[in-house]
VOKE-602102 format. One record per residue (C-alpha): residue number from 0; residue in one letter; chain; x, y, z. Coordinates in Angstrom, 3 decimals. Example, Ala and Ser with C-alpha at 12.3 -4.5 7.8 and 13.67 -1.06 7.14 Angstrom:
2
nr rest kette east north up
0 A A 12.300 -4.500 7.800
1 S A 13.670 -1.060 7.140
***
This chain:
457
nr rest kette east north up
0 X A 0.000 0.000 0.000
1 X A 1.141 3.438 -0.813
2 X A -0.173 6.949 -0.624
3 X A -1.589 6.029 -4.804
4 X A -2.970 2.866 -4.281
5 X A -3.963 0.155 -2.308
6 X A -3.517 -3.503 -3.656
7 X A -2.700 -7.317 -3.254
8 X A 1.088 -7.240 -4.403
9 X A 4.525 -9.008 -3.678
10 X A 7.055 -6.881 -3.098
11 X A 10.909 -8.084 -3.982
12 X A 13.756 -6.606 -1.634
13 X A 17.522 -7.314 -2.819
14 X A 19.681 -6.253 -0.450
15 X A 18.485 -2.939 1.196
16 X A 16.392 -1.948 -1.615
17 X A 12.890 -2.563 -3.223
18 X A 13.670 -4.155 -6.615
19 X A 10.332 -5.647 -8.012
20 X A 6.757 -4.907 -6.772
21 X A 3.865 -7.094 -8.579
22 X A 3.513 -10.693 -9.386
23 X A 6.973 -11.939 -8.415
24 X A 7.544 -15.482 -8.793
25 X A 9.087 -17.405 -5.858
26 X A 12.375 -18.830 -6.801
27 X A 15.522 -20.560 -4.671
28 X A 17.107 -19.334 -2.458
29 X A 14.464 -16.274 -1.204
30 X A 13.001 -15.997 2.451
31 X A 9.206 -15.821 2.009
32 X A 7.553 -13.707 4.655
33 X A 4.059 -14.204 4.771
34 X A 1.860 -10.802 5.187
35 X A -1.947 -12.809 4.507
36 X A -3.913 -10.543 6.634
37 X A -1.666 -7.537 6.965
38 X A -1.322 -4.182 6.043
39 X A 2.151 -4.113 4.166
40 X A 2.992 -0.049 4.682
41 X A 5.744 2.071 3.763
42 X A 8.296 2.880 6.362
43 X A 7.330 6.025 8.308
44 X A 8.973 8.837 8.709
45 X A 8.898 11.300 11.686
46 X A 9.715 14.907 10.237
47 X A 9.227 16.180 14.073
48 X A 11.444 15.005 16.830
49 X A 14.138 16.046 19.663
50 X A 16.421 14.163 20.392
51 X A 19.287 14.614 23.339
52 X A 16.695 16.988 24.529
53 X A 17.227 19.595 27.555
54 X A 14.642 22.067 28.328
55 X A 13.900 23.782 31.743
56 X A 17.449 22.892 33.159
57 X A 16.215 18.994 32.990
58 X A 17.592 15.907 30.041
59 X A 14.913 14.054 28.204
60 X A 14.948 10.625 28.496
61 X A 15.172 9.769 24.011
62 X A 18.461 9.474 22.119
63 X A 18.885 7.934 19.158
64 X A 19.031 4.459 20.670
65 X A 16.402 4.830 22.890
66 X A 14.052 6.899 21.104
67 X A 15.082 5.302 17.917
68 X A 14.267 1.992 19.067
69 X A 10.258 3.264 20.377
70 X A 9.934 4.743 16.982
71 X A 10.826 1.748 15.427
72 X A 8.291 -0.246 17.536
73 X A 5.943 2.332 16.172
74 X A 6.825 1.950 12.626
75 X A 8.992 4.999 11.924
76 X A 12.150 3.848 10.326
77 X A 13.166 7.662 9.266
78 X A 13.454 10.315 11.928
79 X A 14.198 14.161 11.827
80 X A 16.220 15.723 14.563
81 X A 17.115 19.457 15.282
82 X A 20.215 21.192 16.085
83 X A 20.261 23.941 17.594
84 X A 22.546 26.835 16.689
85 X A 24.746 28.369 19.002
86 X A 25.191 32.123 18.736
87 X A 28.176 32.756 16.682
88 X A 28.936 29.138 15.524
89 X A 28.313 28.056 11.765
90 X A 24.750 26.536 10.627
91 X A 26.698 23.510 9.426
92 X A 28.448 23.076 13.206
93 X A 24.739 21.767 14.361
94 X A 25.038 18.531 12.211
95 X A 29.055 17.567 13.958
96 X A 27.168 17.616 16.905
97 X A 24.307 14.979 16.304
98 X A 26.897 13.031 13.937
99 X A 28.367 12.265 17.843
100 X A 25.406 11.558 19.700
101 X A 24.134 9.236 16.439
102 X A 27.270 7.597 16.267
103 X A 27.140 3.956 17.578
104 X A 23.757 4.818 18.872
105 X A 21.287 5.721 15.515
106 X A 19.170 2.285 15.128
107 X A 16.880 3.695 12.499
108 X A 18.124 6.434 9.693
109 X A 17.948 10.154 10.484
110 X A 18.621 13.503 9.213
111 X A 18.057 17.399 10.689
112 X A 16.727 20.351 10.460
113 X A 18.938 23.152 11.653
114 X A 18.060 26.042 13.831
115 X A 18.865 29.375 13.407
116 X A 18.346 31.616 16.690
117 X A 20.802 34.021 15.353
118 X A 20.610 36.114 11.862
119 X A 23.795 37.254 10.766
120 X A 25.150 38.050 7.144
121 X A 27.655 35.103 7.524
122 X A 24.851 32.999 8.334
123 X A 22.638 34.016 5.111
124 X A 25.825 33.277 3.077
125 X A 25.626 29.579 4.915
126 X A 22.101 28.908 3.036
127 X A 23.002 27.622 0.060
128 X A 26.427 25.094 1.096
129 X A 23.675 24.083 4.011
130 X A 20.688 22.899 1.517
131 X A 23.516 21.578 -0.839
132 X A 24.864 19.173 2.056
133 X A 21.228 17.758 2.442
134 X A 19.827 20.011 5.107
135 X A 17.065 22.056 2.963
136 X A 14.914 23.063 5.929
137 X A 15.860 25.477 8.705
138 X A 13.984 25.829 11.446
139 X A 12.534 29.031 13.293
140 X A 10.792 30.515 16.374
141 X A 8.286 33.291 16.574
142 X A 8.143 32.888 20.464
143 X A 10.742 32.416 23.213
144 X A 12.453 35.325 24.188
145 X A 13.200 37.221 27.743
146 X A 9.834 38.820 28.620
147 X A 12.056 42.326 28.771
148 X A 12.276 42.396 25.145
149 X A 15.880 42.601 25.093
150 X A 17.796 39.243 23.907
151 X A 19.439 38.430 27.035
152 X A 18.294 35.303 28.832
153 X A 15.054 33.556 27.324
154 X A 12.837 32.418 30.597
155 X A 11.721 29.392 29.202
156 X A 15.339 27.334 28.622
157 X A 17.934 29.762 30.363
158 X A 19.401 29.917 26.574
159 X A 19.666 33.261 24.468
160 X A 16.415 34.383 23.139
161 X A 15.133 32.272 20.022
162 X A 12.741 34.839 18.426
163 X A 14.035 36.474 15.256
164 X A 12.381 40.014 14.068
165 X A 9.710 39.594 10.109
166 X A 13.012 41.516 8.410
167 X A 15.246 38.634 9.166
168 X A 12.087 36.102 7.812
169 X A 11.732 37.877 5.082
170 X A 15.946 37.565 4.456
171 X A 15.848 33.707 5.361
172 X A 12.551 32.822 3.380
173 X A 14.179 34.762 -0.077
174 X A 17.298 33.045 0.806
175 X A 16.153 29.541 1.235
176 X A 13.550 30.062 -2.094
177 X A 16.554 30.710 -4.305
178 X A 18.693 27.503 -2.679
179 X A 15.818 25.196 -3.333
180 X A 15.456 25.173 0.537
181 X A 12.283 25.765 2.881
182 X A 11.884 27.394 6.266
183 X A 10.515 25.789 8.936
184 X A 7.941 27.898 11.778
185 X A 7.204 27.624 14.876
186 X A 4.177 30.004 14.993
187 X A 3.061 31.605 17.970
188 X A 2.995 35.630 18.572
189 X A 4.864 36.337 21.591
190 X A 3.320 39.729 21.687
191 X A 0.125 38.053 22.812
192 X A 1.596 35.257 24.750
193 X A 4.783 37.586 26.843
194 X A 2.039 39.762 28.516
195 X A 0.201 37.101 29.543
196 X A 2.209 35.132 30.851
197 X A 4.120 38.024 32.693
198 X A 0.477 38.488 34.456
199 X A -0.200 34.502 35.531
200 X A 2.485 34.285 36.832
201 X A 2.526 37.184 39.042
202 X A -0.846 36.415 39.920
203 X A -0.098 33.166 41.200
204 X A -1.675 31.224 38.279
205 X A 0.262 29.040 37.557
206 X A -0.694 25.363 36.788
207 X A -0.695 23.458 33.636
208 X A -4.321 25.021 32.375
209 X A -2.831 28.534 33.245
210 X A 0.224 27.530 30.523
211 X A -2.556 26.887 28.172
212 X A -4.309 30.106 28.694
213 X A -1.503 32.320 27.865
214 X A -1.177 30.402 24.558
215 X A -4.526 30.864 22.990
216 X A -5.565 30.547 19.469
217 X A -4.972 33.739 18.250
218 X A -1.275 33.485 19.201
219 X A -1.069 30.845 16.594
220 X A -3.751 32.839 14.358
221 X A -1.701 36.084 14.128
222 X A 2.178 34.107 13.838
223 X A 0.866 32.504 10.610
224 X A -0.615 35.128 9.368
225 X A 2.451 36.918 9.573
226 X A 4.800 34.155 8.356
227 X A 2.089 33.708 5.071
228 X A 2.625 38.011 4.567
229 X A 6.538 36.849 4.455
230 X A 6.526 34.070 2.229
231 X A 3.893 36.038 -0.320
232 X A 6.593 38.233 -0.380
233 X A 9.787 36.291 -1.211
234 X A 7.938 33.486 -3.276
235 X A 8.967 30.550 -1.033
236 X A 7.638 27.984 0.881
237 X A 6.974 27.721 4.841
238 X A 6.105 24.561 6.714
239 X A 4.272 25.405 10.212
240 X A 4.931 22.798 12.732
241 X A 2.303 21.337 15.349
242 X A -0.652 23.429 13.826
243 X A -3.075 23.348 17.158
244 X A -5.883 25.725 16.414
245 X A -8.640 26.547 14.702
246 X A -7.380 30.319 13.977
247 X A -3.832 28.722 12.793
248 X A -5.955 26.088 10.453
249 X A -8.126 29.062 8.907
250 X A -5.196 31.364 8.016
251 X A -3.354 28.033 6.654
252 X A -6.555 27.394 4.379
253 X A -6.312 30.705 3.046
254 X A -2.780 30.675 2.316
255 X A -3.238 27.667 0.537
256 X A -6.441 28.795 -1.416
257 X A -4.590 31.547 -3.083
258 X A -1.554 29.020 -4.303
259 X A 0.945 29.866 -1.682
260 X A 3.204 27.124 -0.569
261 X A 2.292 26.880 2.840
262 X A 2.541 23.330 4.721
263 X A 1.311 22.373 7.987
264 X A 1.706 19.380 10.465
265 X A -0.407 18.694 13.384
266 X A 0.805 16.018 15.925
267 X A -1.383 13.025 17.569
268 X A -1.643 15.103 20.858
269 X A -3.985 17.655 19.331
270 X A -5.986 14.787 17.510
271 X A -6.469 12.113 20.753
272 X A -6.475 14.874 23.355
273 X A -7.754 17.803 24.745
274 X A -7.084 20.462 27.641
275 X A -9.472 18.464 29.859
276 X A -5.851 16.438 30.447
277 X A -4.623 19.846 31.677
278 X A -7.125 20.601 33.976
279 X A -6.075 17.584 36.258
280 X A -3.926 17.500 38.878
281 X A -1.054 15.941 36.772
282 X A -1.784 17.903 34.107
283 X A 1.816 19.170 33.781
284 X A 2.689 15.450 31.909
285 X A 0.565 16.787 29.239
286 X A 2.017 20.374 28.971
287 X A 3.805 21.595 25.526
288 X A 3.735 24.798 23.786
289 X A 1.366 24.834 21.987
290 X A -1.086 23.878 24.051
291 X A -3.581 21.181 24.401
292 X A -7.037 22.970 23.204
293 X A -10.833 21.988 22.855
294 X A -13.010 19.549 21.489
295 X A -14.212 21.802 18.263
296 X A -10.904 22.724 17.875
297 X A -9.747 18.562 17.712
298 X A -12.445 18.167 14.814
299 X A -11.507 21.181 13.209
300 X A -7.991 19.841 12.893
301 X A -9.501 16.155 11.555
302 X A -11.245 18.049 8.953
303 X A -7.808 19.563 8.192
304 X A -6.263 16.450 7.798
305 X A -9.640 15.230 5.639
306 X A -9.701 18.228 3.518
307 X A -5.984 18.143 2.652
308 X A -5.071 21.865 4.499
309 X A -2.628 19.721 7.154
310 X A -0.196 18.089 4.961
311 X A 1.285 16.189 7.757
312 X A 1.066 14.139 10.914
313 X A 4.657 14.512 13.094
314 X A 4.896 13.403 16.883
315 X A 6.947 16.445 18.442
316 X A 8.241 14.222 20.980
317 X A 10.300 15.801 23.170
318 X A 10.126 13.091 26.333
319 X A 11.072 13.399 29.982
320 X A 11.054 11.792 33.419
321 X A 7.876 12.028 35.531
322 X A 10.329 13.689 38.112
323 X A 11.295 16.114 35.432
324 X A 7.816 16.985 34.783
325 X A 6.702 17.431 38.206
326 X A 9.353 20.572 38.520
327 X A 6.476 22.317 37.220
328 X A 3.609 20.772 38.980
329 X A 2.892 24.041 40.943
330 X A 4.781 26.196 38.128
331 X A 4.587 25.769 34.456
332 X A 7.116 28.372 33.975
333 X A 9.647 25.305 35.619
334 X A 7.712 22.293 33.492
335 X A 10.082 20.703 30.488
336 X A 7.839 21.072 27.935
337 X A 6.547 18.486 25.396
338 X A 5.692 14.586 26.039
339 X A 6.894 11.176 24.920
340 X A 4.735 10.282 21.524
341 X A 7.255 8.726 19.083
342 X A 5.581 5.446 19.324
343 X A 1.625 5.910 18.883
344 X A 1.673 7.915 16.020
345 X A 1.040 5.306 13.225
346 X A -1.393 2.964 15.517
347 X A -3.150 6.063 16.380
348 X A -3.562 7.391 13.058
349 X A -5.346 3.865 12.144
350 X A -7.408 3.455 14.682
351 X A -8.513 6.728 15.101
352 X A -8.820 7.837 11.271
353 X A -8.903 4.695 9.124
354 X A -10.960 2.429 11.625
355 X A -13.494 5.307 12.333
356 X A -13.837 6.142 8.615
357 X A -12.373 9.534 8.981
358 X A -9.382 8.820 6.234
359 X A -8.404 6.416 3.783
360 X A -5.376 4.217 3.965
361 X A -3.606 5.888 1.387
362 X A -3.806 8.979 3.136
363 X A -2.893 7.079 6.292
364 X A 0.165 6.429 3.536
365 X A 0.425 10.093 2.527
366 X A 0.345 11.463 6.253
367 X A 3.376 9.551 7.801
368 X A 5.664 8.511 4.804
369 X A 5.080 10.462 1.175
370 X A 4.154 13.769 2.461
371 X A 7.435 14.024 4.520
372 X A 9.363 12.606 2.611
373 X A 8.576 14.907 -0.550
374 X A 8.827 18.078 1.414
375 X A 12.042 17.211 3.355
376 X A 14.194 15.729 -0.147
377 X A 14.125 12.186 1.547
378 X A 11.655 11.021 -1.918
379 X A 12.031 8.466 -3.846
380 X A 14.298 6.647 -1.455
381 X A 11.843 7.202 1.589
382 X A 7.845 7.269 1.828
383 X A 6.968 5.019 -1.031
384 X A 7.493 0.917 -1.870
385 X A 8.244 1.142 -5.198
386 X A 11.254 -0.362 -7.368
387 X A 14.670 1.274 -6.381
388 X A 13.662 2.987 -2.994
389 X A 14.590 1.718 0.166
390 X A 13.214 -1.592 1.468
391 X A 12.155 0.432 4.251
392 X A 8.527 -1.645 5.371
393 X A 5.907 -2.233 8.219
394 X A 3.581 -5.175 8.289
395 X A 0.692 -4.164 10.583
396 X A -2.157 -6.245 12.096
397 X A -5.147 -4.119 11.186
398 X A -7.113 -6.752 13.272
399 X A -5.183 -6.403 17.059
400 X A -7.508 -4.210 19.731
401 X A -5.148 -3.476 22.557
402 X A -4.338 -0.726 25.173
403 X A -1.691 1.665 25.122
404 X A 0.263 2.164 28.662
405 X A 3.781 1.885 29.926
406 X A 3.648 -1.637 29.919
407 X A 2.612 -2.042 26.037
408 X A 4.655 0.525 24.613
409 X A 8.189 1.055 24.378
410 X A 9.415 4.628 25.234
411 X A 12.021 5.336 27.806
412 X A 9.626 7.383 30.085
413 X A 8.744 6.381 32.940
414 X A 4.899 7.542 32.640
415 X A 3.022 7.299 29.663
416 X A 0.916 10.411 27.970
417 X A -1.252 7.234 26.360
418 X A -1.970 5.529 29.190
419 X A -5.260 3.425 28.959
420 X A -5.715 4.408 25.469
421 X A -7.668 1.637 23.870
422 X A -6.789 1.321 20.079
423 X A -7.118 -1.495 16.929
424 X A -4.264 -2.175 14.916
425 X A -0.697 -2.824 15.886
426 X A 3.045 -2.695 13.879
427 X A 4.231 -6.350 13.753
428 X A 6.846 -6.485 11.612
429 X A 9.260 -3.795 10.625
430 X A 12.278 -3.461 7.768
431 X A 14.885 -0.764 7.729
432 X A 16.812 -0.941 4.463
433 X A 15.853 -4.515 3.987
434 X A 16.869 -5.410 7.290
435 X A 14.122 -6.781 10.448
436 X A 14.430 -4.577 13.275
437 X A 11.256 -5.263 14.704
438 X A 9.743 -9.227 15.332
439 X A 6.652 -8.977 17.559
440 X A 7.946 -7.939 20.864
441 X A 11.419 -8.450 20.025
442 X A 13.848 -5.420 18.863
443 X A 16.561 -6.630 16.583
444 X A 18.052 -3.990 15.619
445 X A 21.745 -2.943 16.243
446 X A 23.343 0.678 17.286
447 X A 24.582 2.198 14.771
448 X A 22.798 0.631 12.014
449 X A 20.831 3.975 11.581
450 X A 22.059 5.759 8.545
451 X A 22.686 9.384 8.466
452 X A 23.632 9.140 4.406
453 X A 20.687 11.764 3.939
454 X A 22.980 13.861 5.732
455 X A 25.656 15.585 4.702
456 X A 29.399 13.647 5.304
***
């Protein structure tokens, strides 16, 4: 099955590659593996994910062995990372640094986005050697910065402010449009969301539903709006990561209705969940910017998905300790944000959109694996089985009913966001470039088989 078709077909794998899809005739010599009853998918691919994480002063809990190995469990066999930039240091410096913590470690293939915090002529000339070495997407914030304006300390990770100013958008969209590149948004306003969050917490407000409230929609609204005014000027192309709201979704329609190249994702959080999970007590092991929001907002964002307007489904896991997450039980301004998600994704997206009739398997298909891999350069090798790509492959049970929890899934946290999440469908089998990583309940793979040839070397 792929994001064209579905169909009753063998598919031939020589080595780590696809080499025949059809009516192949058995022959000596060839391992038969049996898929009667299965769903035989392309390999997914996670455009979304942080790695090596540290946010509020505390480590996540993923690497790329860990994390690696729960996203294999869920099917992903292609993950993308960021790397941050440090102020001063070279674009291209961000990829030495996950080469290390890959190496000996990487159990399914990656690449990265970069992220630019810091706008600087010598930067702008990076643009076109960093799309060139395989990097075409860099990755910016419209949020984060000290709530005195100035770029001193940002209050959320003790690290120099991360906002940049619309003139240096506008330089880094026209830059990236004439390398063939795209940029990459994270789109709140911070004008609405500094105030606000400068008044909860001095007025003592300051739980997990009081993060939420100084996020609202029209943070996300007015950030894409902006970013769309940019990249109508320069020509190029913006992908908005973990679209959340209803405002964000109708300025992404519009963008899209008048032929601009604007791409959003949207994450399994926003589709399973809603701030209800922040109102509770533990509501901090739910808390991420953006926020959790309400239940017309969650169907608003499944018609996105159904209508086409959300191009992609991404997990933005960014997973920590239950100890790490109560830091900001009574605080929010002290909670790591995010949750661990690399696993569900795929299950999630079957049970919840296939199973209840809400999409089709090919755009089950389209969602995870061709849609990311077309925007991020990863196509024809990734996303698809066809002839010549990767044998990158998932046999799932489209017949298994089972609960999600701790117990069932395979992250490295030590709570689960899932927990008691009853789903249908399950990954049984998976192939990395030809290779079985994943048997059942039993994880085959080896560190350091992970490829980072989609990066540059």
């Amino acid at each position: 099955m792929t994001h064209e078709a579905v169909s009753r077909q063998d598919v031939l794998v020589e080595g780590e590659t696809i080499t025949s899809v059809g009516d192949v005739p058995e022959s000596d010599g060839q391992t038969v593996i049996d898929a009667n009853g299965l769903l035989v998918l392309p390999g997914a691919i996670d455009p979304h994910i942080h790695f090596n994480e540290r946010n509020k002063g505390q480590e996540g809990v993923h690497d790329y062995l860990t994390g690696g190995r729960a996203a294999a469990f869920g099917g992903t066999t292609t993950v993308i990372d960021f790397g941050d930039q440090i102020h001063g240091e070279p674009l291209l410096s961000v990829l030495d640094k996950k080469k290390v913590e890959a190496r000996g470690r990487a159990v399914v293939d990656w690449n990265l986005h970069p992220i630019i915090n810091h706008v600087t002529p010598g930067a702008l000339e990076e643009i076109p050697a960093v799309v060139e070495s395989g990097l075409p997407t860099i990755k910016c914030f419209m949020t984060f910065r000290s709530l005195t304006g100035e770029s001193a300390v940002n209050m959320y990770s003790g690290k120099p402010g991360r906002i940049i100013s619309n003139e240096d958008f506008v330089a880094l969209s026209g830059r990236l449009h004439a390398a063939g590149g795209m940029l990459m948004v994270h789109a709140e306003d911070s004008t609405i969301i500094d105030k606000r969050v400068m008044e909860s917490l001095n007025r003592g407000r300051t739980k997990a539903i009081d993060h939420a409230r100084c996020r609202p929609s029209e943070s996300e609204g007015n950030a894409v709006r902006r970013i769309v005014e940019v990249v109508r000027q320069t020509g190029g192309a913006v992908y908005i990561v973990h679209l959340s709201s209803i405002d964000g979704l109708s300025q992404v329609a519009a963008a899209r209705s008048e032929g601009l190249k604007v791409i959003a994702e949207t994450c399994p959080h926003f589709l399973i969940f809603t701030d209800e999970k922040l109102q509770r007590e533990d509501g901090y092991k739910w808390l991420g910017s953006p926020p959790l929001r309400d239940e017309p907002t969650q169907a608003a964002l499944w018609d996105g998905l159904i209508g086409g307007d959300i191009s992609v489904v991404a997990t933005d896991v960014s997973a920590f300790s239950l100890t790490a997450k109560q830091a900001g039980a009574d605080n929010f301004d002290l909670c790591p944000e995010g949750m661990p998600g690399i696993e569900p994704r795929l299950t999630l997206l079957y049970s919840e959109g296939v199973a209840k009739g809400r999409i089709s398997l090919q755009r089950l298909a389209e969602l995870t694996a061709s849609a990311p891999a077309s925007h991020f350069g990863l196509a024809p090798k990734k996303g698809t089985l066809k002839s010549g790509s990767d044998a990158d492959i998932v046999l799932f049970d489209p017949s298994i009913r089972w609960t999600m929890g701790e117990n069932t899934l395979h992250m490295a946290s030590d709570y689960c966001a899932y927990e008691d999440v009853e789903v249908v469908g399950k990954v049984v089998k998976v192939f990395s470039r030809g290779e079985l990583i994943v048997d059942g309940e039993e994880f085959l793979g080896t560190p350091g088989r992970g490829s980072s040839f989609l990066a540059a070397d």
